[in-house]
FILO-630979 format. One record per residue: residue in one letter; x, y, z of N, C-alpha, C, O in turn. Coordinates in steps of 0.2 Angstrom, whole numbers, plus 2048, in hexadecimal, padded with zeros to 3 digits. Example, Ala and Ser with C-alpha at 12.3 -4.5 7.8 and 13.67 -1.06 7.14 Angstrom:
a8427E482783E7EA8278427F08278477EF82As8407F58238447FB824840800827843806828
END
This chain:
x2E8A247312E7A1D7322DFA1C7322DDA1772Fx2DCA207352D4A1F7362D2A2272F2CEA1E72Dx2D2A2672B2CFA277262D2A207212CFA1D71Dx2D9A1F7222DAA1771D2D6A1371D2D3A12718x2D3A0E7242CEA0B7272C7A0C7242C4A09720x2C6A147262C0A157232BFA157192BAA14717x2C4A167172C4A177102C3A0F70E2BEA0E70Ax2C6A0A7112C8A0370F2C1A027112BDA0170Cx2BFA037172B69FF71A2B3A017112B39FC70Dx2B0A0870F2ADA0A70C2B1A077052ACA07701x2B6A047022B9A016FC2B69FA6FC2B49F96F7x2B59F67012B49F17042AB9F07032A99EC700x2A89F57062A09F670629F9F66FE29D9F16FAx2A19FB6FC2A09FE6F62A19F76EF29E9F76EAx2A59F36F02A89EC6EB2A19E86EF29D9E76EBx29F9E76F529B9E16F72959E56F42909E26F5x2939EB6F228C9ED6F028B9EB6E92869E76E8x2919ED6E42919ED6DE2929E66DE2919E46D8x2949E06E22949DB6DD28C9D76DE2889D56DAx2899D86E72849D66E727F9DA6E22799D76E2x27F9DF6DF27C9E26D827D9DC6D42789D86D4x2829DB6D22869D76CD2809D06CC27C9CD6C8x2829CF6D127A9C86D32759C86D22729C36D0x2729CF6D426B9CF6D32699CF6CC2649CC6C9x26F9D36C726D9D36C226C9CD6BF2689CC6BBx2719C76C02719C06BC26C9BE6BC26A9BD6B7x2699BE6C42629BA6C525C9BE6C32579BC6C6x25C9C26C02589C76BC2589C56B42529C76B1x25C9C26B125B9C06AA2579BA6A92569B56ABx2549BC6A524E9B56A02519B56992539B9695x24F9AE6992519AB69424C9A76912489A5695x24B9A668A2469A268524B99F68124F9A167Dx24899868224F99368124C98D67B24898967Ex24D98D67524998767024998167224E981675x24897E67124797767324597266F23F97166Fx24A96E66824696A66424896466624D963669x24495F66424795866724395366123C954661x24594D65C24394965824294165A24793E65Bx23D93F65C23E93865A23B93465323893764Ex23B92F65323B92A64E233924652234920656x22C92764F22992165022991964A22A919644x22691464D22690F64822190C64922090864Ex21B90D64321490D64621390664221490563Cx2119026462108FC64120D8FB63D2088FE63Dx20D8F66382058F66331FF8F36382008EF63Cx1FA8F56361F38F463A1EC8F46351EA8F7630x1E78EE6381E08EE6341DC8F36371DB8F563Cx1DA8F462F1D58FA6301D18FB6361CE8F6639x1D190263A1CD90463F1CF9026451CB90364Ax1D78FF6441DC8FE64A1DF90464F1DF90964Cx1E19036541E49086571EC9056571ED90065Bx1F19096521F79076541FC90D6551FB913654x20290965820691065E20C90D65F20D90765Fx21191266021790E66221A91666721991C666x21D91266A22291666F22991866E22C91366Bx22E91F67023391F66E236921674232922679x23C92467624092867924592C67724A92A674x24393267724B93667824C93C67D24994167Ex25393A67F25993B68225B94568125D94767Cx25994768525C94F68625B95068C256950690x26395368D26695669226495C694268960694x25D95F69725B96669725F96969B26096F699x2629656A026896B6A426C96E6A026D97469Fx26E96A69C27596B697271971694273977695x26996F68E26897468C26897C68E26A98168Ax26597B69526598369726C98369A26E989699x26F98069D27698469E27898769727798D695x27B98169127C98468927898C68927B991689x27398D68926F99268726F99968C26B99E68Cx27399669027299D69627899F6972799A469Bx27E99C69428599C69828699969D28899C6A2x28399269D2859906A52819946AC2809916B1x27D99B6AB27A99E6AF27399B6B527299D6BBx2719966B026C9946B226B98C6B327198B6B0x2699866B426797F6B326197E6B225D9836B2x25F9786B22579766AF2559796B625097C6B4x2559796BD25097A6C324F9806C024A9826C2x2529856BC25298C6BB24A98C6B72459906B7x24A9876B32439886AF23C98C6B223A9896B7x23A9906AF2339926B122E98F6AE22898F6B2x22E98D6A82289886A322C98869E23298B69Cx22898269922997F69522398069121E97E693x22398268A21D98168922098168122598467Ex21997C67D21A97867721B97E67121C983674x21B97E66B21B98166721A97E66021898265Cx21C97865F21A97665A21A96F65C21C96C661x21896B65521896265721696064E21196064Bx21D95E64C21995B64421B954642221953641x21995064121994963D21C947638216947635x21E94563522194462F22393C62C22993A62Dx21E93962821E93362722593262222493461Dx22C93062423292E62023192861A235929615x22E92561A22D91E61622391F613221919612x21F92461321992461121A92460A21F927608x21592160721292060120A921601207923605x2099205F92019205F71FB91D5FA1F591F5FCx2029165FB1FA9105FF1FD9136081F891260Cx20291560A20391561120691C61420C91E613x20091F61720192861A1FC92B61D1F792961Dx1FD93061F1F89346221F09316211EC92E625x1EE93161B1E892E6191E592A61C1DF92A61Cx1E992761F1E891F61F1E591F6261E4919628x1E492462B1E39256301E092B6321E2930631x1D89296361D592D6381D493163D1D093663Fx1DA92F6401DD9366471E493464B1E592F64Dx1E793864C1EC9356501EF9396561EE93F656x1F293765B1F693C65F1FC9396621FC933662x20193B66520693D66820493F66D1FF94266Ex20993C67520893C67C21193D67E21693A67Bx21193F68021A93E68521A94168C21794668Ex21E93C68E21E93D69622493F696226941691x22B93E69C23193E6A023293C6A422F93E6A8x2379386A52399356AB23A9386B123E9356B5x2389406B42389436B72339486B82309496B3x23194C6BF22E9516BE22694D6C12259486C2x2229546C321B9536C721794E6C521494B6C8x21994E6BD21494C6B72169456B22129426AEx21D9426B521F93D6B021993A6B021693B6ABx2169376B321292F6B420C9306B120792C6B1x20C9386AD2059396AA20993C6A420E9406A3x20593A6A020593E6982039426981FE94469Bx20894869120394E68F20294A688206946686x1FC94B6841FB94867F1F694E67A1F395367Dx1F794D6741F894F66D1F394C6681F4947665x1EB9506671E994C6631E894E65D1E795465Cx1E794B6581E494E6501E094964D1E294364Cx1DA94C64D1D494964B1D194C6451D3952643x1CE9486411CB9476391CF9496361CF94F634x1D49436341DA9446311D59446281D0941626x1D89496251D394961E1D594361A1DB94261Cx1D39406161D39396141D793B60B1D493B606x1DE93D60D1E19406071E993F6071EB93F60Dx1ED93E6041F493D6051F79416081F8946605x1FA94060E20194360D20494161320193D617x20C94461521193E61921394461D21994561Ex21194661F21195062320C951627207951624x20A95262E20695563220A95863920E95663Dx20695E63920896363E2009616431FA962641x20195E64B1FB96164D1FD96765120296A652x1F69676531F496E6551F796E65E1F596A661x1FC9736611FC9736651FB97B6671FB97F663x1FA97C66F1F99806731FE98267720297F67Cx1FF98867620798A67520698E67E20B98E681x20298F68220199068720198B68D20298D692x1FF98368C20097F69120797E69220B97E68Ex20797F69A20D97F69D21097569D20D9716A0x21697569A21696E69A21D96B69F21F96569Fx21F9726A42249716A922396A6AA2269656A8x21E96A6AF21E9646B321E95E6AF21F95A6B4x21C95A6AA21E9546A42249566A22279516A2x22995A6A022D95969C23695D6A123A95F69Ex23495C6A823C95D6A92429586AC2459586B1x2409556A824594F6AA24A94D6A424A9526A0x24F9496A325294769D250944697253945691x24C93F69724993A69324193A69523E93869Ax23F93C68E23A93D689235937686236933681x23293668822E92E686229932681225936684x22993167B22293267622192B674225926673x21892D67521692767121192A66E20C92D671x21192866720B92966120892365E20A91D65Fx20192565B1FF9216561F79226531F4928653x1F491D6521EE92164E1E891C64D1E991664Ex1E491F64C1DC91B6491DE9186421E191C63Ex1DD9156411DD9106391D89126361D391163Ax1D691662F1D291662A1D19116261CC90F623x1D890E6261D89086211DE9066231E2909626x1E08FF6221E68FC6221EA90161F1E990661Bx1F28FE6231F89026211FA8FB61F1F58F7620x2008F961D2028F461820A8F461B20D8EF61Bx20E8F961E2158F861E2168FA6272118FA62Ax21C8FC62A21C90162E21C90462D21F903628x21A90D62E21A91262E22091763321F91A638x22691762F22B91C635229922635226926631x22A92363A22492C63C22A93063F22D92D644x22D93763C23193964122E94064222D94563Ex22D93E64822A94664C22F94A64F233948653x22D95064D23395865022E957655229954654x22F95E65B22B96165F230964661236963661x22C96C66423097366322E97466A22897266Cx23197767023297967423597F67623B981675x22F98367A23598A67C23498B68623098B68Bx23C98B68523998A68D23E99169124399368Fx23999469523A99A69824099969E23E9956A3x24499A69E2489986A524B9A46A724C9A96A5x24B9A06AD24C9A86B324E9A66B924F9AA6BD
END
């Protein structure tokens, strides 16, 4: 009877070792999780040497994202950083007389309704825009600022817009991608 006890104690230790294993490994996994998100600006027409801007919102679930992307293992508190990786422009309705050209700089800011940093923006600039057509701009981001703290909330406030080189004549629909990769562990 005392070796049965003693046999079960040590079956008993030996399952409570291996699953507390079992755990350590979970919280040992890292993950690198994409993150694309599109809005739609609507930049109004404006005289020359104007500053015009419009504001948009969109809606993502980041909990949702890193559960999807981890199996459920992890949620948005699990993030370690977030940091940009791409941001491009794309005029849907530009023409000859109304486009990139027409503008000698612009940027992109977005904040979140959450987090250390909502009530301040990260912002995005591109300067001397070349005075030539086209309905495409990638600016230039910095793939190392950490953007945890602006963007760990649900809803994503971007607002763009630009210097006037010259009048624009129409609204300008602008729909901007932006790429994110966010480290969660």
């Amino acid at each position: 009877m005392k070796k049965l006890i003693i046999f079960t104690t040590l079956v008993l230790l030996a399952g409570v070792c291996i699953t507390t294993q079992s755990c350590k490994k979970i919280h040992l996994l890292n993950y690198d999780l994409p993150l694309r998100t599109y809005v739609m600006l609507h930049i109004p027409p404006g005289d020359s040497t104007a500053l015009i801007s419009d504001t948009s919102i969109s809606y993502v679930d980041i909990d949702s994202v890193v559960k999807g992307g981890t199996g459920s293992v992890y949620g948005y508190k699990n993030i370690s950083s977030i940091k940009l990786t791409s941001l491009t422009m794309t005029l849907a309705n530009g023409d000859d007389s109304d486009n990139f050209a027409n503008f000698q700089s612009c940027f992109l800011s977005f904040t979140t309704n959450s987090g250390t940093n909502y009530s301040s923006a990260y912002q995005l600039d591109l300067t001397n825009i070349p005075d030539s057509y086209t309905n495409y701009k990638a600016l230039p981001v910095s793939t190392t600022d950490e953007l945890k703290s602006y963007l760990i909330g649900n809803q994503f406030n971007i607002s763009g817009g630009g210097v006037l080189r010259r009048r624009t004549t129409k609204t300008l629909n602008c729909q901007v991608q932006i790429d994110f990769n966010m480290h969660v562990n």
